[in-house]
C-alpha positions in Angstrom: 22.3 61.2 107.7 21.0 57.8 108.8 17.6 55.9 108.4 16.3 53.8 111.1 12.9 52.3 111.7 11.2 53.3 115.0 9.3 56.6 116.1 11.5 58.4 118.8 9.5 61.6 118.4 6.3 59.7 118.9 7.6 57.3 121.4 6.3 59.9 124.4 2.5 58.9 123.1 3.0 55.2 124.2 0.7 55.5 127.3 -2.9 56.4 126.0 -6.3 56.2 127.8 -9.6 56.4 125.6 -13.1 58.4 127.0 -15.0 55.4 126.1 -16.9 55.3 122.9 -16.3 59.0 121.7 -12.4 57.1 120.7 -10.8 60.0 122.3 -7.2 59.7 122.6 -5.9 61.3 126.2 -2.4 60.8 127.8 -3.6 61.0 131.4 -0.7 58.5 131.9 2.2 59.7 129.9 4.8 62.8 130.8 2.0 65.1 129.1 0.0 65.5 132.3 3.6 66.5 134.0 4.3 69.0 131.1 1.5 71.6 130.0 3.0 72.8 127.3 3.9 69.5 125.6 0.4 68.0 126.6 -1.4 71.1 125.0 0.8 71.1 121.9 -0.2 68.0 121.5 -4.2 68.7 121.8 -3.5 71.8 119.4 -2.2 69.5 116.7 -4.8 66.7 117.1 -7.5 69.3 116.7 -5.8 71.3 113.8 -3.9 68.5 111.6 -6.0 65.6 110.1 -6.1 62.0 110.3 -3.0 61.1 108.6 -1.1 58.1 107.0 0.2 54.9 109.1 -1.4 55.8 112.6 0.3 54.2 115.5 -2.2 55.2 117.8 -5.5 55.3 116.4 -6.8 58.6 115.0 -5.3 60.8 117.6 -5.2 63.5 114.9 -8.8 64.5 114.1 -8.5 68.4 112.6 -8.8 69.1 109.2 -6.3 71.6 108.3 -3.6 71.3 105.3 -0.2 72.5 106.2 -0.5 76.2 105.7 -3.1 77.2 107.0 -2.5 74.4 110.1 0.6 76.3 110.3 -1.7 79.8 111.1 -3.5 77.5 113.6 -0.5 76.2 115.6 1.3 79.7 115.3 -1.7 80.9 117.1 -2.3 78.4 120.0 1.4 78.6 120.8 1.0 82.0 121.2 -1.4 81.5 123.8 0.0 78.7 125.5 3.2 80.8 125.4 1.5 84.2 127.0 0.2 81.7 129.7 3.3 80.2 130.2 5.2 83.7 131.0 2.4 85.0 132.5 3.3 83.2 135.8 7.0 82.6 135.5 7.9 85.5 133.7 11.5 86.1 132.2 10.1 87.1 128.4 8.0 89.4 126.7 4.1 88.6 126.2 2.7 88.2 122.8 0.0 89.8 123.6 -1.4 92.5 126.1 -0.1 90.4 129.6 -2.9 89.2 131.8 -3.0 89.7 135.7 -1.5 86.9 137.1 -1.8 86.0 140.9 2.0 85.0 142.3 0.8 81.5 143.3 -1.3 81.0 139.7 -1.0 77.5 138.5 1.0 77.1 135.5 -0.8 74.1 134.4 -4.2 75.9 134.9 -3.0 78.6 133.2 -1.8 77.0 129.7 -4.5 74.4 129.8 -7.3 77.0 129.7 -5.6 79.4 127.6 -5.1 76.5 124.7 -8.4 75.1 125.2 -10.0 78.6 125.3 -8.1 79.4 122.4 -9.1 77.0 120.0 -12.4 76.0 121.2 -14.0 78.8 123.3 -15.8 79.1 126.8 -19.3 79.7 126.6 -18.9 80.1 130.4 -16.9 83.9 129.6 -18.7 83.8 126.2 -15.9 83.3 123.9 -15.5 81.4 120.6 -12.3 80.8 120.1 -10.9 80.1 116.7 -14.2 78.5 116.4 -16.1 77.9 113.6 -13.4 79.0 111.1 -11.0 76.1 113.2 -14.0 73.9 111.6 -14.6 71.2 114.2 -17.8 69.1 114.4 -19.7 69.0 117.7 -18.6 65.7 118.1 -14.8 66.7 117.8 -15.1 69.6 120.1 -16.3 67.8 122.2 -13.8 65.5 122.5 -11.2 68.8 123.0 -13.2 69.4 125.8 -13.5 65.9 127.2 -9.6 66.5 126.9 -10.0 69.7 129.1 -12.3 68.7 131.8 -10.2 65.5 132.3 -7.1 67.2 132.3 -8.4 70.0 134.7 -9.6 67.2 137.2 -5.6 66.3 138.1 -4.8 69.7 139.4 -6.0 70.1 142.7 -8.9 72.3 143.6 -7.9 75.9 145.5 -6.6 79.4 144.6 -3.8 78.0 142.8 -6.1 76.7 139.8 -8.8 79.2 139.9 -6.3 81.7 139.3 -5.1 79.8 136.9 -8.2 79.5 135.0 -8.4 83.2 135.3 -5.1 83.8 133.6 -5.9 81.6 131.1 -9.3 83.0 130.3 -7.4 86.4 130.1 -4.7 85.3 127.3 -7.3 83.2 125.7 -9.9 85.9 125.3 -6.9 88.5 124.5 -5.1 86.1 121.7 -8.7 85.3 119.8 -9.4 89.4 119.7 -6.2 89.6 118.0 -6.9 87.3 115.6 -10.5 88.6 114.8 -11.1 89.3 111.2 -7.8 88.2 110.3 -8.8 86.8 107.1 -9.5 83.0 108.3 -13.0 82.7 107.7 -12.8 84.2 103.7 -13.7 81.6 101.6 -12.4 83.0 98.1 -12.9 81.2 94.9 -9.5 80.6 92.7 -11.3 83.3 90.2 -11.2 86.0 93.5 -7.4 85.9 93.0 -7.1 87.4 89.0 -5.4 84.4 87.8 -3.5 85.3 85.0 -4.4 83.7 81.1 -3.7 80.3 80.4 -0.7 79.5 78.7 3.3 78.7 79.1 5.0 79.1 82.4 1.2 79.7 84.2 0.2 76.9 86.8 -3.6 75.2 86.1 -5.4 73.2 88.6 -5.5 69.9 88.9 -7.8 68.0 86.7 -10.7 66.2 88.1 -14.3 64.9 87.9 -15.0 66.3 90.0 -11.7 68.9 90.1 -10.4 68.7 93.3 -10.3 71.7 95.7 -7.2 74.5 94.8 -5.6 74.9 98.6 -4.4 77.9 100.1 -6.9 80.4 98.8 -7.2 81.9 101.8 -3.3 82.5 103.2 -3.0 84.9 101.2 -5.4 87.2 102.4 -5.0 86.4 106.5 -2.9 89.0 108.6 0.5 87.4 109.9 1.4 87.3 113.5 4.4 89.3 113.3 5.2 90.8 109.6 3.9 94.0 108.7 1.9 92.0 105.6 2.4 89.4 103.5 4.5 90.6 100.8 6.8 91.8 103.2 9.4 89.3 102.0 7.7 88.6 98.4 11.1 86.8 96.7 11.7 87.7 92.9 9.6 85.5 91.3 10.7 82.2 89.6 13.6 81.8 86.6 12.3 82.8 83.0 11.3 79.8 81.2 14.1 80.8 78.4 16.6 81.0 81.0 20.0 78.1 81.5 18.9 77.7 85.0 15.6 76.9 84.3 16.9 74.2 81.8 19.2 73.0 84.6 16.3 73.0 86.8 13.4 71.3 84.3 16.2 68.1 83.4 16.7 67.3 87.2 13.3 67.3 88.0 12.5 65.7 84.9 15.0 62.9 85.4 14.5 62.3 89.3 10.7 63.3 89.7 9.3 60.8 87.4 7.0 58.0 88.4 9.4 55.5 87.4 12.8 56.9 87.1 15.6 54.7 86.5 17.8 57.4 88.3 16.2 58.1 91.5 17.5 55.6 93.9 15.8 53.6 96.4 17.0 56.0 99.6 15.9 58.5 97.0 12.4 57.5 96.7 12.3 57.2 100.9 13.5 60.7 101.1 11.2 61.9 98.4 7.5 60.2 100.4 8.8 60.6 103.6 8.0 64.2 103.3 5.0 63.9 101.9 3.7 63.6 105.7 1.7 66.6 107.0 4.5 68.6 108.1 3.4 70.4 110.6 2.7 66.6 112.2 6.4 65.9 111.4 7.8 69.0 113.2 5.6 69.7 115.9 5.8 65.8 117.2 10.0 66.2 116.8 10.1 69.8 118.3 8.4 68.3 121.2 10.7 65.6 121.7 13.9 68.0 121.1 12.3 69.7 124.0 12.4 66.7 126.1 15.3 65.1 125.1 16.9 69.1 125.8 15.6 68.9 129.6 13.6 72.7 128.7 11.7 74.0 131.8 7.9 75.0 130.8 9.0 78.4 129.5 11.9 77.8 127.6 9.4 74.9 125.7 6.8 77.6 125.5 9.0 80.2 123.9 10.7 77.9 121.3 7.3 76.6 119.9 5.9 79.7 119.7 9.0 81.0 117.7 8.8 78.3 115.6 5.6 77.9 114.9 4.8 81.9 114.2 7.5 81.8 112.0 6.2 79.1 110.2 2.7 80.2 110.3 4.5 83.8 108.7 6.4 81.9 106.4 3.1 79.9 104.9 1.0 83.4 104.5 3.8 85.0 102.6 4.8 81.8 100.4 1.3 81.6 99.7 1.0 85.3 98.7 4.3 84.8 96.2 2.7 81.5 95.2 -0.5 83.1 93.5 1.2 85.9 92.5 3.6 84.3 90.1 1.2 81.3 89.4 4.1 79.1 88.1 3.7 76.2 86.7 4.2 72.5 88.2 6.5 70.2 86.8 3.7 68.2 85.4 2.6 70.6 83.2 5.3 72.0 82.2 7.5 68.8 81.3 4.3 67.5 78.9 4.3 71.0 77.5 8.1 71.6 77.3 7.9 72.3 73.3 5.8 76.0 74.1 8.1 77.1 77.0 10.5 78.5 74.3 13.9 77.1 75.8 15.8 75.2 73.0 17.2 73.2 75.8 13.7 71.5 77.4 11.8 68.8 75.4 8.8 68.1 76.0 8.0 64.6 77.5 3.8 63.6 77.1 4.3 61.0 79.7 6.1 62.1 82.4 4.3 62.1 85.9 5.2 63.0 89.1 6.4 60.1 91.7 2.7 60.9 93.7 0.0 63.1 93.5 1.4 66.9 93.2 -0.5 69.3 95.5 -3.3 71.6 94.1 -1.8 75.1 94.3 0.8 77.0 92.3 4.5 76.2 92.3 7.0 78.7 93.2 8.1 78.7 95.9 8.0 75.8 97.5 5.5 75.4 101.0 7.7 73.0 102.3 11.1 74.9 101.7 9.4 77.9 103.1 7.9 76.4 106.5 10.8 74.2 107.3 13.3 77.3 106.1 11.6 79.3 109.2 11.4 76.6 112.1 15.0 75.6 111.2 15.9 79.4 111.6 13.9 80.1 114.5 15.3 77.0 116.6 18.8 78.0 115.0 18.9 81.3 117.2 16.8 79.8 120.0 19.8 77.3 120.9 22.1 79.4 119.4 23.4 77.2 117.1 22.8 75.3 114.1 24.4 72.6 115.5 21.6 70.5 116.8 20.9 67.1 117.1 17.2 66.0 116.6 15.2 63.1 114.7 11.7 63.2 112.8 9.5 60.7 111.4 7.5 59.9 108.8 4.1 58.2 109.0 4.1 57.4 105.2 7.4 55.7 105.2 7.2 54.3 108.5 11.2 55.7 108.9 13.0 57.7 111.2 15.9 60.1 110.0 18.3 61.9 111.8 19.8 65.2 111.6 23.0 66.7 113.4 22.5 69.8 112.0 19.4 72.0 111.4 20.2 73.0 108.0 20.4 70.0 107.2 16.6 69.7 107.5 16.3 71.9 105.2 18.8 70.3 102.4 17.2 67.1 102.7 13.3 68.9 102.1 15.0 70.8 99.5 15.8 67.9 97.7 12.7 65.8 98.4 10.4 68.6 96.9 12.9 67.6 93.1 12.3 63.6 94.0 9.5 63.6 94.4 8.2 65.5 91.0 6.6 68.5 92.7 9.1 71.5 92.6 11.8 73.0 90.2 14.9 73.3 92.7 15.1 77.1 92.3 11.8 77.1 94.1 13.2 75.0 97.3 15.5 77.2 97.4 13.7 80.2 97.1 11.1 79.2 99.8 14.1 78.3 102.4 15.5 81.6 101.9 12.0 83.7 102.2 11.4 81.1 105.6 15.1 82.4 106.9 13.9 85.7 106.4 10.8 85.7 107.8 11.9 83.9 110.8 15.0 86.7 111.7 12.3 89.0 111.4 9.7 87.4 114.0 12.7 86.1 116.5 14.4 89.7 116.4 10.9 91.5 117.7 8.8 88.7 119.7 9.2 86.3 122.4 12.3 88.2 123.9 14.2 88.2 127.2 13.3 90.8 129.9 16.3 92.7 131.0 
């Protein structure tokens, strides 16, 4: 693997024109415009991820979702833009219920209104989208809709584009009854989940004045896009605390998670905050650009994002539904309180912290493992190999890395999760294998060819 500074994956934003002084961000310039289903991956993410670290163009991100449930979000507009997509050049099985499509329909047309429609709504068919649960301000949707109309004004006015729209309007308004009642807009408290009694082995929140908000409450509770529910692939739960391999586990973590190790190397420390990025960011930015860099027509760009990103979006509901049903503790606890875990072979350490701030949910297994675990499966039996080359950046370490493999992706998360203080290894490995699993299962019933 090789470092290099430099944002391939983010090099096809370089052309940007700003609506004046709403700031927002639109690539009427750049291949976007030429590619719907890059352009309105790219809208999906700004609306669904947040502002993030080391912006290179502004705040082209403006959503507020954290990584899993941005994950449902994405898996859902992808969908859509995907239903579109074959809609009108046909080749692969719908999604959802197919739309009537007129033979001339414009693509564009087509995938712009059904990702717009999607997220946002029309109130011109009276639709809401995955409005408000999606949780934009006014302000913000309008700028998705600034995005729209000015996009909609470069594709030429006739039968081509209003049957288009229509198609669009079809998938948008077929996707978001789907997804109604799905479980998005619960708004559980930590207590609605029967945590289990304080005490060794059992994760607490984060402390706080005020305590900061537990993430992920929801996931458990929302309906996947493709697996029957979401303890379909629940893994076994994490090692005993009195076990040898939880030993092995807690001394690695111990000795290369810590704030200041004196082991952890430099590289080490890169690897460990460069994925600390919002990762759906990270993959959604370098899927795009594999797509480019690939030469894939509009459906064959369609169809892989959607199978990655439902599998991911599967993969975050069901880690999230093994996360708070084990309730396992972080590293940071459990290192401090190593003397009550009952394993002669851990001592307890009342210093120890993590490298950087450890997220507010449960520990086993690991989000990251389980998300990249699924889109590195999913684009493993789209190309049909694992052998492909593809870069992804970080806007926290300002670096670039490169990968010639796609498990490889996986390895190096795997590892950054122990670097970085957060997880036990056990539960990186854990959450790769549940991802794998989920994603055979959504790749071997959606999104396939039509004899």
């Amino acid at each position: 693997m090789t470092f290099a500074n430099g944002f391939t994956a983010a090099a096809a934003f370089a052309v940007v024109a700003t609506s004046g002084a709403r700031g927002v961000e639109l690539q009427t310039n750049s291949p976007f415009l030429a590619d719907p289903v890059n352009y309105w991956s790219h809208q999906a993410q700004q609306a669904i991820v947040p502002a993030g670290p080391g912006r290179i163009f502004g705040d082209e991100n403006y959503g507020n979702k954290f990584p899993g449930e941005a994950a449902v979000y994405m898996g859902i507009v992808h969908v859509a833009i995907y239903d579109a997509a074959v809609a009108i050049e046909g080749g692969y099985q719908p999604y959802g219920p197919p739309p009537d499509a007129a033979p001339n329909a414009s693509a564009a047309a087509a995938i712009a209104t059904a990702a717009h429609h999607t997220l946002v709504g029309s109130p011109d068919i009276g639709l809401q989208g995955l409005q408000p649960a999606l949780g934009l301000t006014p302000e913000q949707q309008s700028m998705l809709d600034f995005a729209y109309d000015t996009y909609m004004s470069k594709i030429s006015e006739g039968s081509a584009k209003s049957d288009g729209i229509r198609v669009g309007e079809q998938v948008a308004i077929a996707i978001t009854t789907l997804r109604q009642n799905d479980g998005r807009e619960a708004n559980p408290a930590l207590a609605d989940l029967n945590p289990p009694v304080p005490g060794a082995g059992i994760w607490e929140r984060n402390p706080g004045n005020p305590l900061p908000p537990v993430l992920g409450l929801r996931l458990p509770g929302i309906a996947p896009l493709a697996l029957a529910s979401a303890s379909q692939f629940r893994p076994d739960g994490p090692n005993p605390l009195t076990s040898e391999e939880y030993a092995e586990d807690f001394e690695q973590v111990k000795t290369l998670g810590r704030s200041d190790s004196l082991v952890r190397t430099p590289e080490q420390k890169i690897q460990a905050l460069f994925w600390t990025d919002h990762d759906l960011r990270q993959w959604n930015d370098a899927m795009n650009g594999l797509a480019r860099a690939r030469g894939l027509d509009l459906v064959q760009t369609a169809r892989m994002l959607a199978m990655a990103h439902v599998s991911g979006a599967d993969a975050m509901i069901s880690c999230f539904d093994a996360k708070f049903s084990y309730w396992f503790w972080r590293p940071y606890q459990a290192i401090p309180r190593a003397d009550s875990d009952g394993n002669a072979a851990t001592s307890a350490d009342s210093t120890w912290q993590p490298l950087t701030g450890t997220p507010n949910f449960p520990e086993y297994p690991s989000a990251h493992a389980c998300h990249s675990g699924a889109v590195a499966e999913a684009l493993r039996t789209f190309f049909g190999t694992d052998k492909v080359s593809f870069s992804i950046d970080s806007r926290v370490t300002r670096t670039l890395r490169q990968y010639d493999r796609l498990h490889d992706v996986v390895k190096d998360v795997n590892e950054a999760r122990v670097l970085a203080g957060f997880h036990f290894r056990n539960s990186d490995q854990e959450g790769a294998n549940l991802g794998r699993a989920v994603a055979r299962f959504v790749v071997s019933r959606l999104f396939r060819r039509i004899d």
